[in-house]
C-alpha positions in Angstrom: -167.4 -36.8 174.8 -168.4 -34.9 171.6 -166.8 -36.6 168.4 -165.6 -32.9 167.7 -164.0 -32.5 171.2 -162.2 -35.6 170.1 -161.2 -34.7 166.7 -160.2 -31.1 168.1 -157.6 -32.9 171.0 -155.4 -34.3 168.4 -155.4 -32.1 165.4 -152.0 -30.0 165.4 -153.7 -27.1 163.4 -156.6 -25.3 162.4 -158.3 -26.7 159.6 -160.2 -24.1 157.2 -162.6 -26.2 155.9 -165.3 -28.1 158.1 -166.2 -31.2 160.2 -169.6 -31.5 161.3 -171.2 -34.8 162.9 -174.0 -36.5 164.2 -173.9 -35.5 167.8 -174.3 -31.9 166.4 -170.4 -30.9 167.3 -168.0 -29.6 164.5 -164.5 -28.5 164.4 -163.1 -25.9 161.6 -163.2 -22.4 160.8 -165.2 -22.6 157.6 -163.4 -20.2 155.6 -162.9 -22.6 152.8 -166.5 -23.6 151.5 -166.2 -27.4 151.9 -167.7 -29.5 154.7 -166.9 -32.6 155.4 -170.1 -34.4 157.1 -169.9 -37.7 159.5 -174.1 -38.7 159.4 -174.3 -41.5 162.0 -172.5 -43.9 164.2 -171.5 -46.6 161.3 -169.5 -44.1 159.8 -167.7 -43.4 163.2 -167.2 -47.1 163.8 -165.9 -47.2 160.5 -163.6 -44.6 161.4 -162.1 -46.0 164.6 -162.0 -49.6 163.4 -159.4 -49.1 160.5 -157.8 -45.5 161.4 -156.3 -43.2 158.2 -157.7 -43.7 154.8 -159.3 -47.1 154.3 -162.0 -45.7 157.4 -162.5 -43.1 155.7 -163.0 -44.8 152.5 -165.4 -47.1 154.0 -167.7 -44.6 155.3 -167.2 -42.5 152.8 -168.8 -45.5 150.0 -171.4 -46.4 152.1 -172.5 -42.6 152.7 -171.8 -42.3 155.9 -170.0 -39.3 155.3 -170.9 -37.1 152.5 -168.4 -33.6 151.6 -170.4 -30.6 150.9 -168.6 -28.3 148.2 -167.5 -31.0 145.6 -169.1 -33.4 143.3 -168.6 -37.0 144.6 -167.1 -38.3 141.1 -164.8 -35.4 141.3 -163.9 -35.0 145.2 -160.2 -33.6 144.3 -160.4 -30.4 145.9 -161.7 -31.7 149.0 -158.8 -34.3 149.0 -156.4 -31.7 148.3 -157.8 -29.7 151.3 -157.2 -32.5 153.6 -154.1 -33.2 152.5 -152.4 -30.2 153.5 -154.1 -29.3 156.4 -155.6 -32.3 158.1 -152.6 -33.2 160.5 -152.4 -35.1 163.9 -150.6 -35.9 166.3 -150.5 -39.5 168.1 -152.5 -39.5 171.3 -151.1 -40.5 174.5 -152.1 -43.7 175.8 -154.0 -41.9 178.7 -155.5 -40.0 175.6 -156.7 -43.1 173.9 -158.3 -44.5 176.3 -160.1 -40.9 176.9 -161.5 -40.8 173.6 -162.6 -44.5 173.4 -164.4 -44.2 176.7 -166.0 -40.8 176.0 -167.3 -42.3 172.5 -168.3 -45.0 173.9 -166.6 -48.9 173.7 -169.6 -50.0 171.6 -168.2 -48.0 168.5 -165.0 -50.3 168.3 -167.2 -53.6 167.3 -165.9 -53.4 163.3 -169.6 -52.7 160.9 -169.8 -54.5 157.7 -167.2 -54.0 155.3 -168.4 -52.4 152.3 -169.2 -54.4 149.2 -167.0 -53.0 146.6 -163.9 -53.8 149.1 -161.8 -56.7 148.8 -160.4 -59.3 151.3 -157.1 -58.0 152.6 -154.1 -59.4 151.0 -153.1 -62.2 153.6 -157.1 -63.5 153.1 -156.3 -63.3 149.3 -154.0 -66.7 149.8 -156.9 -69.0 149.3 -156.8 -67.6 145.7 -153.1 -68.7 145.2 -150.4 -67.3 146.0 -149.5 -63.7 145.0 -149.3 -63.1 141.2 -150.3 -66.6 140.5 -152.5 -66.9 137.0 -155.7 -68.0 139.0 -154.9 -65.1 141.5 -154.3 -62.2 138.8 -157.2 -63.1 136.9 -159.5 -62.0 140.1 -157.7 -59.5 141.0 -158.3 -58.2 136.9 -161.9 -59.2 137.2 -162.1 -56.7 140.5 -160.9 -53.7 138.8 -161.9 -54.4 135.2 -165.4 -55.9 134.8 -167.1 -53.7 136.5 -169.1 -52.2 133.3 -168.0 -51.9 129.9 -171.0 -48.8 129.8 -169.1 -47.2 132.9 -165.9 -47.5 131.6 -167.4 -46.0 128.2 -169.4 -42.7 130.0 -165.6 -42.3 132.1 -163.0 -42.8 129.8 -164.7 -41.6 127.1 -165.0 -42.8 122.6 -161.4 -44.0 123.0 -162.3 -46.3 125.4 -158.9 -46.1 127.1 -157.6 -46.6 130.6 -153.8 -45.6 130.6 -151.8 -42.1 130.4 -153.1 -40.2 127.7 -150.2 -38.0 125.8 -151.2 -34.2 125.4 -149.7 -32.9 122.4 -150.5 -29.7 123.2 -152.6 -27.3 125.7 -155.7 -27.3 124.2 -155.8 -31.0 123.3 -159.2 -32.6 124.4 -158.7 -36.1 126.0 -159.8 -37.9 122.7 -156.6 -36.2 120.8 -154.4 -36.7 123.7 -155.1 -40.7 123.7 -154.3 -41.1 119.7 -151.7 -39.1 119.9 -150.3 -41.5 122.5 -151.6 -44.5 120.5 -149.7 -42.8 117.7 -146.3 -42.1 119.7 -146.3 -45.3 120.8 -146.2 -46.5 116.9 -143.5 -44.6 116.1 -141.5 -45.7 119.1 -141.6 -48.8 117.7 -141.5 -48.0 114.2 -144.1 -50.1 112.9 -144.5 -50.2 109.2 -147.2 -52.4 107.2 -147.3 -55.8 107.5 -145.4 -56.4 110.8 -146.6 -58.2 113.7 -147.6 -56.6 117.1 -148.4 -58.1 120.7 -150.5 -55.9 123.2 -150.0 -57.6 126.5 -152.9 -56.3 129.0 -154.4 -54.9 126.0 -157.4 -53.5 127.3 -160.5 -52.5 125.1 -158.1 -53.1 122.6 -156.9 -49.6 121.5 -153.7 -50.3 120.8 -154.4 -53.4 118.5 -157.0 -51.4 117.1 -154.7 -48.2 116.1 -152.1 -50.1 115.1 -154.0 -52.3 112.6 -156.2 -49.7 111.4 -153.3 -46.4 111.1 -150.3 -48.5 110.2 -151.7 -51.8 108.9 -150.4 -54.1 111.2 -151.1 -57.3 112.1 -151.7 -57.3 116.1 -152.5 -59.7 118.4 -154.1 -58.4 122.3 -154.2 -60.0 125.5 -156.1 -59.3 128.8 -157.5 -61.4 131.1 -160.9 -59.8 131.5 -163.4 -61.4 130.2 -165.2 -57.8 129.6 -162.7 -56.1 128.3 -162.4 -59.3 125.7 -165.9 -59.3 124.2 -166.0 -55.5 124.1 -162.6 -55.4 122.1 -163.9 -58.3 119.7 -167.0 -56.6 118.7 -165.0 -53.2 118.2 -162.6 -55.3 116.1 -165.7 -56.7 113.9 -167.2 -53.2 113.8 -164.5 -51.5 112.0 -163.5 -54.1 109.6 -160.4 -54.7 111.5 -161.4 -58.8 111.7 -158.6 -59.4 109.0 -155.3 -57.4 110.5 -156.6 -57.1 114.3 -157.2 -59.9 117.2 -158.1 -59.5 121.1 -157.9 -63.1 123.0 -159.0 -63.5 126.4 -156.0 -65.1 127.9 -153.1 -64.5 130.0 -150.3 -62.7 128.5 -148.1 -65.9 128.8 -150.2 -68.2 127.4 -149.8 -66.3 124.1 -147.5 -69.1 122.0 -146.9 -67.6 119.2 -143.5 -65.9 118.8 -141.0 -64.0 116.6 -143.3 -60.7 116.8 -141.5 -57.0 115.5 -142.7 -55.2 118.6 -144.3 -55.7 121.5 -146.4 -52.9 123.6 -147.1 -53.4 127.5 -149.5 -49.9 128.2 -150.3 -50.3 131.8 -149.7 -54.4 132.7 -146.7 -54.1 134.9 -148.5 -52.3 137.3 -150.6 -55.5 137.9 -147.2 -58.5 137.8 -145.6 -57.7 140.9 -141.8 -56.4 140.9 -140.8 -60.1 142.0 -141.9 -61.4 138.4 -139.8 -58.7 136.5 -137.2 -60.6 135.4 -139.5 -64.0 134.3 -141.8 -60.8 132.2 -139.1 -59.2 130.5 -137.5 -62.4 130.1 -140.4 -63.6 128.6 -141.4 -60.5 125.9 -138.0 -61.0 125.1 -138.0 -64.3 123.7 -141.5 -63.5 122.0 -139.7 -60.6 120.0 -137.6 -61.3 116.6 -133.9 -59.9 116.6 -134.1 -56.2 116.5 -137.7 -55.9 117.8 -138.9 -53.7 120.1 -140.4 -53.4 123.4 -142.1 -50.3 124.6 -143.1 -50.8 128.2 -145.7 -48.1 129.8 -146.7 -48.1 133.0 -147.4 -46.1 136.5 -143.4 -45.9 138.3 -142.6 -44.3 142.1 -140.5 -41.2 142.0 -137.8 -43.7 143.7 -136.4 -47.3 143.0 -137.2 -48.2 147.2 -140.2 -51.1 148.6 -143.1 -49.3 149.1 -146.3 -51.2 149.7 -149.3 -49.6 148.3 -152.1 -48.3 150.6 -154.8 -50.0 151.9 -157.4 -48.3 149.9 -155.8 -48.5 146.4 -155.4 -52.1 147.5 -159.1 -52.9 148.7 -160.9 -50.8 146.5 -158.7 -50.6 143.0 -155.5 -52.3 142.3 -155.6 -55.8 144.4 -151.8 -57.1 144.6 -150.8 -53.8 142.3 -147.2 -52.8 142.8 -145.2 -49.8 142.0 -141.9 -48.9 141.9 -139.6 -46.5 140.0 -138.3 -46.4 136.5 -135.0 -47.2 137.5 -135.8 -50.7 138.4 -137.7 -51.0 135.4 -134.6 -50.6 133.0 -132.4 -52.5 135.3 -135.1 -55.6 134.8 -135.2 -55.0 131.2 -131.2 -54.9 130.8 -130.7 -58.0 133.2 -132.7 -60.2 130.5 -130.8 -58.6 127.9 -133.1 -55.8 126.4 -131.0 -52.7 125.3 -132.8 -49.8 126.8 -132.3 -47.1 124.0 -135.0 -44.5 125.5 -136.7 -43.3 128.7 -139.7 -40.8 129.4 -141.7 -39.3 131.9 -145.6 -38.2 131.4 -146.6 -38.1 135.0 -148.3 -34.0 134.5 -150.1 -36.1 131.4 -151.4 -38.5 133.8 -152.6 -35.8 136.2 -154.2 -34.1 133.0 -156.2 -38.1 132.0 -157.4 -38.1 135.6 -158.7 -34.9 135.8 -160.6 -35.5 132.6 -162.0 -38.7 133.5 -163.0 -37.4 137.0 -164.9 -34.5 134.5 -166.5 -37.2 132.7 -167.7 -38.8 135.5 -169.3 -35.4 136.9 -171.1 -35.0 133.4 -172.7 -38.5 133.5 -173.2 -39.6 136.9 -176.6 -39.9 137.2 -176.2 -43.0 134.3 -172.6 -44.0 136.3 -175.1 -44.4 139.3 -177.6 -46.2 137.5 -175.0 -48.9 136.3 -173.1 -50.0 138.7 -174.4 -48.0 142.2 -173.5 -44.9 144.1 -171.0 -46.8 146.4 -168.8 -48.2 143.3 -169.3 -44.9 141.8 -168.0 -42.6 144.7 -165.1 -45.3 144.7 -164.2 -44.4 141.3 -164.3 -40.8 142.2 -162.3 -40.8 145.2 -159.8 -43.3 143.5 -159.4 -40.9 140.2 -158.9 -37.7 142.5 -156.5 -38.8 144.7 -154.5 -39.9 141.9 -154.0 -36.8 140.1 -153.4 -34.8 143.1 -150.3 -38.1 143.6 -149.4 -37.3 140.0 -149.6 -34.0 140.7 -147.2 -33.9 143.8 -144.8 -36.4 142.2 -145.6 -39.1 144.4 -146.3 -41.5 141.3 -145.1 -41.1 137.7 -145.8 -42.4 134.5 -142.7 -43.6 132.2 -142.3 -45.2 129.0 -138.9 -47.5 128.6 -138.4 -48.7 124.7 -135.9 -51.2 124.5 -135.1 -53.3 121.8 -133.9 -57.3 121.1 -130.3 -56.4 119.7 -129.2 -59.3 117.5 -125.9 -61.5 118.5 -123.8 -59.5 115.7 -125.2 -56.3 117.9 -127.3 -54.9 115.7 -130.2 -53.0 117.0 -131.7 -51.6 113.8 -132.2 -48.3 115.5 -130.6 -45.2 112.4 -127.9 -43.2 114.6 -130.2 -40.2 115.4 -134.0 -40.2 115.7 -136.2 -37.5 116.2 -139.7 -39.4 115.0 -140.9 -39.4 118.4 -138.8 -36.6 120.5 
């Protein structure tokens, strides 16, 4: 049987693109200038040993299958093709055991996983248990020290890997991030001389904006050991030694207490929803009465369990959870935060993938040359599919600011604000 006889049985409609392979078949009418290519019988193996998207993925990093018609470190339009149009139905059982004999049994013996892939969660026990210290500083080290020079040619001067904030159209990717960095300040009103913890602080943007625009003293945390040194010579380099710090350390091994706000951009992705109420439980008792929390991270469009799929798990986010904002404020009010304000940025996201994916593009021969083509195309694939989620509304981006109100229940809030509407 002809791998495009195969394909053809079980798609349930035309698909304008193309799928060509090996054995020299194809299915597709073509009309859309985008082929997808399978180049040997690894990358089928591949695709019949883990079904749906982590196959693919896996051929897809090794280069097994190439697409024709878009740049690997920007794939979204090929992703968006198959998305809409790449639809099966489930074979029969008779079916099944058609297609497997007509391919031939041989191509069911799993190939090597690829390198950048991770073990699957149940192997990932032998690191601790789930959200365990030990256990989240590898899964950090998987998605975070991959390069500091890749991170710099991909995210840019900023050097910043959450939502940027575009204040406008035009805004370029460098404005949209400080004027993020900026909002976030003014959310939680920080004046000269207060103190500020970053938890999952990155590169250390945050510390670095707040110390260097509003002259606070702030404190970071992230466990990646890269992320660490990178932030610390920053720090050094703009004379920020005296007002700015970046420790590499779990966020709750930070002792130090009685802080005026604390910023979380993009950690509660990584916690798990089960440790919600033992994280907001614990910012909370780090802030002073009256201080503020402004919590950003990536939410679901719903409040419902939803286990993330194999490829964000293998690839990008090991042990990353979502869920919606709704959950989010309910965690935050159940330790006894008073949620005062709630926003959405998910088309922002959509806007920071696209121009990361863009960067990428412009410097992938160097990309290439840091870290290898496979880790590369991961990057790619992983920053495409997510705009066209934020895109869609199947993941959002939301910013909760709460604050520590005081036993005599004052928040310190003035009645009406418009500093950051």
């Amino acid at each position: 049987m002809k791998i495009g006889d195969a394909l053809g049985m079980l798609l349930t409609q035309e698909l304008p693109g193309r799928f060509t392979f090996y054995d020299g078949s194809s299915v597709g009418t073509g009309e859309v200038p985008i082929t997808v290519n399978l180049k040997n019988r690894r990358g089928l193996a591949y695709l019949l040993t883990a079904p749906g998207d982590l196959g693919l993925a896996r051929a897809y990093v090794m280069g097994d299958l190439d697409i024709e018609g878009v740049h690997p470190g920007d794939p979204y339009d090929a992703l968006v093709l198959l998305y809409r149009n790449l639809k099966f139905r489930a074979p029969t059982p008779a079916e099944a055991l058609q297609i497997v004999r007509g391919l031939g049994w041989s191509n069911l013996k799993p190939p090597p996983i690829p390198p950048q892939e991770t073990l699957p969660r149940w192997r990932r026990t032998v690191e601790g248990l789930r959200h365990s210290m030990g256990r989240d500083a590898e899964a950090i080290h998987h998605h975070y020290d991959v390069s500091n020079r890749f991170y710099e040619m991909v995210l840019g001067p900023s050097m910043t890997y959450t939502c940027a904030v575009y204040p406008h159209e035009g805004a370029t990717l460098e404005e949209a991030q400080n004027y993020k960095y900026d909002l976030i300040a003014r959310k939680l009103d920080l004046k000269p001389g207060m103190r500020l913890l970053d938890v999952g602080c990155g590169w250390g943007g945050m510390v670095r904006f707040a110390a260097r625009e509003y002259g606070v003293k702030a404190l970071g945390a992230t466990l990646s050991v890269e992320q660490a040194s990178w932030a610390k010579e920053a720090i050094d380099r703009e004379g920020l030694a005296n007002l700015a710090e970046v420790r590499h350390s779990d966020y709750r091994d930070v002792l130090e207490s009685d802080f005026d706000a604390i910023s979380s951009i993009g950690l509660t992705e990584h916690i798990g929803v089960r440790q919600y109420p033992a994280y907001f439980g614990f910012l909370k008792d780090k802030l002073r009465p009256q201080g503020r929390l402004l919590n950003h991270c990536i939410t679901r469009p719903h409040n419902r369990k939803q286990e993330t799929g194999a490829f964000i798990d293998r690839y990008v986010f090991p042990d990353g959870e979502l869920t919606g904002v709704g959950r989010i404020i309910t965690e935050a009010q159940d330790v006894g935060l008073e949620v005062m304000h709630a926003e959405n940025f998910r088309l922002h996201y959509m806007r920071t993938c696209a121009a990361w994916g863009q960067n990428l593009v412009d410097n992938w021969d160097e990309c290439v040359a840091e870290v290898g083509e496979g880790t590369a195309r991961v990057w790619g694939l992983y920053m495409a599919g997510s705009r066209m989620g934020f895109e869609l509304n199947e993941i959002e981006l939301d910013h909760v600011l709460a604050v520590k109100t005081g036993s005599d229940g004052v928040d310190g809030f003035p009645l009406r604000s418009n500093d950051f509407l």
